[in-house]
C-alpha positions in Angstrom: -10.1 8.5 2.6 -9.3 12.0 2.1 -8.4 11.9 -2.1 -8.9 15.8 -2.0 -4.9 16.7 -1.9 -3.6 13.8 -4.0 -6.5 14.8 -6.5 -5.3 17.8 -7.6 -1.8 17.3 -8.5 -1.8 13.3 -9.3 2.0 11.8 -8.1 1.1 8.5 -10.0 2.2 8.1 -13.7 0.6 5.7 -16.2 -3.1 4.0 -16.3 -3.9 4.1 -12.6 -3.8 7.3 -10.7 -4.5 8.8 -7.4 -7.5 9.6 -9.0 -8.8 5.7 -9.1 -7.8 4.5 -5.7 -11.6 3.7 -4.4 -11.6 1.3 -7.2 -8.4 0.0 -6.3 -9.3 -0.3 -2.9 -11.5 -3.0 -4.1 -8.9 -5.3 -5.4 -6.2 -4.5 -2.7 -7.9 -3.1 0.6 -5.7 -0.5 2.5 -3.5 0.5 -0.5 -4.3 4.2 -0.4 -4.1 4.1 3.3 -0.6 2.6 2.6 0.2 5.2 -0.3 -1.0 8.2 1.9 2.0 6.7 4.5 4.7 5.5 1.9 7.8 7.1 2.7 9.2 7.0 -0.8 6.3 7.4 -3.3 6.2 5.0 -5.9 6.3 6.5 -9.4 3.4 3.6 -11.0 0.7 1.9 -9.9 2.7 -0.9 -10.2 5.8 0.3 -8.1 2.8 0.9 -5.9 1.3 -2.6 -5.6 4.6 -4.3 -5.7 5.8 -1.9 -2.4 2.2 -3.1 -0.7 2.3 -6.5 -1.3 5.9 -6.7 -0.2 4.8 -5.2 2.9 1.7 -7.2 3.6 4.4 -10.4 2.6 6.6 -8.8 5.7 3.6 -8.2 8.4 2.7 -11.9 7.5 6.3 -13.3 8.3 6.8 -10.8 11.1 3.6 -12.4 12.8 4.4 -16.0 12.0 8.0 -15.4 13.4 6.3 -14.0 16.5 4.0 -16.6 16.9 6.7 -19.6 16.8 9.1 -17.7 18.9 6.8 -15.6 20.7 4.9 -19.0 22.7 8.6 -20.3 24.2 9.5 -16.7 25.9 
C-alpha cells in the first residue's frame, strides 16, 4: 500500500495514525485499502473501524440478500 502521501501529513487524530496501518492491517485486513477510498475521512481510528466494519456488515447482507433472492430470478 502506497503510505508515502498519508505519511506526511497524518489525517488521523489520537493513538492510531496513518502512520500504523500495516499493523492494523493485521487485525482488520483491507482497512487502509478502505481508508485510501473513504469518501468522508474519519477523524479517529475508531470513526475508522466503526465505518469498515459497518461496511463489511453491509457487503455481507447485500450477498446474503442476493443469494436468497438471487436463486428464484
Amino acid at each position: 500500500m502506497a503510505h508515502d502521501a498519508l505519511s506526511a501529513t497524518p489525517h488521523l487524530l489520537g493513538f492510531i495514525t496513518e502512520l500504523d496501518f500495516d499493523q492494523a492491517e493485521e487485525e482488520f485486513p483491507g482497512i487502509g485499502s478502505f481508508y485510501e477510498h473513504c469518501g468522508r475521512k474519519p477523524n479517529t481510528f475508531l470513526e475508522l473501524v466503526w465505518q469498515f466494519e459497518d461496511a463489511l456488515a453491509a457487503a455481507t447482507r447485500d450477498a446474503r440478500h442476493r443469494g436468497v433472492h438471487g436463486s428464484r430470478m
